[in-house]
C-alpha distance (Angstrom), angle and dihedral (degrees) to the residues before:
residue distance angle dihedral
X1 . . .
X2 3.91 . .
X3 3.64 118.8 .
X4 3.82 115.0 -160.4
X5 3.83 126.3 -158.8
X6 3.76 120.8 -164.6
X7 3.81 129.4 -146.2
X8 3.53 141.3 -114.6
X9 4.08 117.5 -36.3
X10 3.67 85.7 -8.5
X11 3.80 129.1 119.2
X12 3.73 133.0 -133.7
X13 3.83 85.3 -116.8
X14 4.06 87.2 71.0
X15 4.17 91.7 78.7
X16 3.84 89.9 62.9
X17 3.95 101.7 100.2
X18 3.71 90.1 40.4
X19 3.51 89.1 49.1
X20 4.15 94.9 44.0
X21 4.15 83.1 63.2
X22 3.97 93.8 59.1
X23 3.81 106.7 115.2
X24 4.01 98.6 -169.2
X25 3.80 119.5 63.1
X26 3.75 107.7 -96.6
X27 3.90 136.0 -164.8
X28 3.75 92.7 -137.9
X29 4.36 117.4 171.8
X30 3.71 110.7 -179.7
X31 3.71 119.0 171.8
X32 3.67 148.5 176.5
X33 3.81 118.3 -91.7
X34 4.04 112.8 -126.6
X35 4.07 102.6 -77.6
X36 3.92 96.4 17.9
X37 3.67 125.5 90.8
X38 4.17 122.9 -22.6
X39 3.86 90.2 -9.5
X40 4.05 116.1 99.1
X41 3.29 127.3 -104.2
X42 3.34 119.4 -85.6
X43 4.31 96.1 -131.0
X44 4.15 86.7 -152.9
X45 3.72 123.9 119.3
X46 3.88 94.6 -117.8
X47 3.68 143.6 -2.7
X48 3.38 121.6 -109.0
X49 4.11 114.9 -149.5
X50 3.67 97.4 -137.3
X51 3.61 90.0 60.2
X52 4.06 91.3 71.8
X53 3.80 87.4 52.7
X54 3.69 88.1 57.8
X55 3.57 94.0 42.7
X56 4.04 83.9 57.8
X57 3.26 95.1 53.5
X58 3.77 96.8 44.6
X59 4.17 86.0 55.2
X60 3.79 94.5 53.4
X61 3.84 91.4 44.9
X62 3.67 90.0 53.1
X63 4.18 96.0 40.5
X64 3.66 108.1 22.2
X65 3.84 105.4 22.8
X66 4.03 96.8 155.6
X67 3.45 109.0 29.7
X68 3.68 143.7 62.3
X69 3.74 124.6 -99.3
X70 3.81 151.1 -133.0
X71 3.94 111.3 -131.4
X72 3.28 129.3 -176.0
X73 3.90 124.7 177.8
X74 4.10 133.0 -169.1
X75 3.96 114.4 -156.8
X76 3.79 106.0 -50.8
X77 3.40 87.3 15.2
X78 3.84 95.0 55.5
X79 3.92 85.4 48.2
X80 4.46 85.8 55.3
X81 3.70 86.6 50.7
X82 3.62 106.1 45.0
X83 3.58 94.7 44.4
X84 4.19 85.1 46.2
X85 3.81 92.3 55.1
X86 4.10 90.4 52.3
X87 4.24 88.1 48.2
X88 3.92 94.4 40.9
X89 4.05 107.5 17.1
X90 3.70 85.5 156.8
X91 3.89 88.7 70.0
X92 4.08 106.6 55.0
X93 3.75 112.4 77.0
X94 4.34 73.6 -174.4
X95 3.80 147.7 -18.1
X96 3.37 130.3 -132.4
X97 4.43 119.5 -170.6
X98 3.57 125.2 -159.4
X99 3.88 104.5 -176.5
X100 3.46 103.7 -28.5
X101 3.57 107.3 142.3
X102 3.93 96.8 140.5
X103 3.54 124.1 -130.1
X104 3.73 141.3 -61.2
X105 4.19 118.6 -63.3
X106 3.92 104.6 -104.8
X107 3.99 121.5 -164.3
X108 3.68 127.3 -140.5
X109 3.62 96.6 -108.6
X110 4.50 94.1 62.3
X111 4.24 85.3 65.0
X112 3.71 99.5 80.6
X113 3.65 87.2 51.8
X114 3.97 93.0 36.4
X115 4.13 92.6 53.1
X116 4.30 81.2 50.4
X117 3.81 91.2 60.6
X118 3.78 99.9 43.2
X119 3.78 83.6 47.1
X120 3.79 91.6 52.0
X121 3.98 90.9 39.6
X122 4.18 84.3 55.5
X123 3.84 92.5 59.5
X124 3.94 94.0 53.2
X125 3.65 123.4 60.0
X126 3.66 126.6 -107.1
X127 4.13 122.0 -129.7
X128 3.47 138.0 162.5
X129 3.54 123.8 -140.2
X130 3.85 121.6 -96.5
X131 3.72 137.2 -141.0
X132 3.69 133.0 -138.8
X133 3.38 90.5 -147.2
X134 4.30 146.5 15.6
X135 4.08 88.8 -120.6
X136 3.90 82.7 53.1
X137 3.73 87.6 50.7
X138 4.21 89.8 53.3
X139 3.80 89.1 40.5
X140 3.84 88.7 64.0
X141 3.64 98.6 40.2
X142 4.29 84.0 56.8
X143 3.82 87.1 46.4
X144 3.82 87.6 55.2
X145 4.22 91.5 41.7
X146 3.70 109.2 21.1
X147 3.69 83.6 -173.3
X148 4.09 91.4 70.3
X149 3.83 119.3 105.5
X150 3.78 124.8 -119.5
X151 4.28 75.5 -118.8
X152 3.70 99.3 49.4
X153 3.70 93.3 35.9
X154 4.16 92.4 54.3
X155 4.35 86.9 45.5
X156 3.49 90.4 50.6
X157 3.98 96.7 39.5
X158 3.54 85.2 58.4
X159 3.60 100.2 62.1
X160 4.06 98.3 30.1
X161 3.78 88.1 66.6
X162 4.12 146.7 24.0
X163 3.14 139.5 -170.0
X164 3.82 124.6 -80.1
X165 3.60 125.1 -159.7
X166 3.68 106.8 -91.9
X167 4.36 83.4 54.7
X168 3.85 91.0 -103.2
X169 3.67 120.4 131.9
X170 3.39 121.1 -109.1
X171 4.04 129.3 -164.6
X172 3.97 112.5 -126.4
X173 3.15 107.4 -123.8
X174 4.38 135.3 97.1
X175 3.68 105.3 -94.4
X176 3.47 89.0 -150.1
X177 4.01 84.1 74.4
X178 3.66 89.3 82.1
X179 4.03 102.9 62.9
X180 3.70 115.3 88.0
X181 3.34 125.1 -87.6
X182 3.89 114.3 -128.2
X183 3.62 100.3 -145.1
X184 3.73 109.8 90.5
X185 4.16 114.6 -133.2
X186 4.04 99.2 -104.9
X187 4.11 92.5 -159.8
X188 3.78 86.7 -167.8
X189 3.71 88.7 64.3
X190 3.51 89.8 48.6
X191 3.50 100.0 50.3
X192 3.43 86.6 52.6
X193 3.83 89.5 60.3
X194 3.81 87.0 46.9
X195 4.15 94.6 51.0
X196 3.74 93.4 54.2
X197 4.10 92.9 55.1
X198 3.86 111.1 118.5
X199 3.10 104.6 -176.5
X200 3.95 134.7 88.8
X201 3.93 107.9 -90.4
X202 3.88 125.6 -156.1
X203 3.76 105.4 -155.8
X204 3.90 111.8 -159.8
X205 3.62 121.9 -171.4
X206 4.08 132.1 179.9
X207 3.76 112.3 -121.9
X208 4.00 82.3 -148.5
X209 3.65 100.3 39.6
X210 3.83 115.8 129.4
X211 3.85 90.8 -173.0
X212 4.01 88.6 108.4
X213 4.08 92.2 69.1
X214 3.50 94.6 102.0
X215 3.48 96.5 65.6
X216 3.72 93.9 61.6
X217 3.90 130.2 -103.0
X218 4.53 113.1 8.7
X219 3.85 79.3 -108.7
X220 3.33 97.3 48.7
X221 4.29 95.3 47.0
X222 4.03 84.5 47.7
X223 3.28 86.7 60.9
X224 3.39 98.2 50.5
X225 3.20 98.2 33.7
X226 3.84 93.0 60.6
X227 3.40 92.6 50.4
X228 3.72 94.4 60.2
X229 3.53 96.8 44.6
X230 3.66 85.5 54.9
X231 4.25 87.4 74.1
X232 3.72 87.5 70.0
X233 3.67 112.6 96.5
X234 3.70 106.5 -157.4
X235 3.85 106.5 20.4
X236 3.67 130.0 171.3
X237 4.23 113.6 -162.1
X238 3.83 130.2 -154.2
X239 3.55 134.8 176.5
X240 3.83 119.4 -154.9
X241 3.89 111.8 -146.9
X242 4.01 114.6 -142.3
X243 3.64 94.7 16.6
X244 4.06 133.5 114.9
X245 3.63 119.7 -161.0
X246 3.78 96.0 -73.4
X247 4.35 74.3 74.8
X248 3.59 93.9 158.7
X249 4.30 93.7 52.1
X250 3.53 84.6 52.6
X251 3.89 114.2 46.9
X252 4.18 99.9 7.3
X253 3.91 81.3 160.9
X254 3.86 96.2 56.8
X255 3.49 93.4 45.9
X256 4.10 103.3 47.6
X257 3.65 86.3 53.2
X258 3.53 94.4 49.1
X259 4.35 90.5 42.1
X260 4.36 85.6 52.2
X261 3.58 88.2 45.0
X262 3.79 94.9 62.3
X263 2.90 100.1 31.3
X264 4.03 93.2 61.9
């Protein structure tokens, strides 16, 4: 069984090429986090992080109660299931990370001015762009990964976005997703999460990603990003040539083979 978690205003739906270029027969469950995709908007102010771990946990309860699991995480995704494995180690048979390198260190002095901008954010209202029409929808998923298809883009289009009532197109996913959150990242927490994993843990980077420029200079994030990965007891690293952080858009092939792989 292999559980996969999307990432951030993504859709379960985004795994499908990767998951066309499996060879063996799979139990595969992918689904939409709360506000993302076919699930319902949450009608809160905010989202709060821990609140996909729970999620998580509630799934695996409900369809895998007594047994260990596959997990594999893109981006946000890899973030839920990293953190997961720390909380519950007992319930990943093994990991697998696309991308999830977590966010940028904060210090204890940025949340007095962090709580002002989520309380700003909370006065104005939150929207997503619209689209006139589902080819417009592909055409800026290609302007965001030049490396998408006309084929992939119009598969993906379709289930990034629906129809709204006037006839525009409408992204689906929670605006409310795009206000700040008011908790700073504590990365020591985190990497606390990330030294209590058990499991075996596949750690797949892009070697044209750009998702590291938060964390300052591409030296600087390697780095840091080395450091973290250095919590993770038994880790297994890949690098994916011709391939930006939406990795498993861009070489689905590469990346089944390397998912069956390590999973044998």
């Amino acid at each position: 069984m292999l559980f996969m978690l999307h990432g951030w205003m993504d859709v379960s739906a985004s795994f499908q090429f990767m998951v066309d270029c499996l060879r063996r027969d799979w139990h595969l469950i992918a689904f939409d986090w709360r506000g993302f995709g076919l699930t319902d908007k949450s009608g809160a102010d905010s989202y709060w992080f821990a609140d996909y771990v729970a999620d998580l946990d509630a799934i695996l309860e409900c369809t895998a109660p007594d047994q260990a699991v596959n997990l594999l995480g893109h981006s946000m995704g890899g973030n839920i299931a990293c953190i997961y494995a720390g909380v519950r180690p007992e319930r990943i048979k093994k990991l697998i990370n696309f991308e999830g390198f977590g966010m940028a260190a904060t210090r204890a002095e940025q949340a007095p001015g962090r709580y002002a901008k989520w309380l700003a954010e909370l006065r104005e209202p939150s929207a997503l762009r619209t689209y006139a029409t589902l080819a417009d929808v592909a055409a800026r998923l290609q302007k965001t990964n030049p490396r998408l298809t006309d084929e992939r883009a119009a598969f993906l289009s379709a289930h990034w976005s629906a129809p709204n009532a006037s006839g525009e197109w409408e992204i689906l996913g929670d605006p409310a997703h795009k206000r700040s959150s008011p908790i700073l990242y504590r990365v020591d927490e985190v990497m606390a999460c990330w030294k209590a994993i058990a499991a075996p843990v596949l750690w797949v980077e892009a070697a044209d990603t750009d998702v590291w420029r938060w964390m300052g200079s591409k030296q600087q994030a390697r780095i840091e990003i080395d450091r973290r990965m250095g919590f993770i007891a038994q880790l297994t690293t890949a690098m994916i040539a011709d391939a930006g952080h939406m990795l498993h858009h861009d070489q689905p092939q590469a990346l089944a083979e390397l998912i069956e792989q390590f999973l044998d």
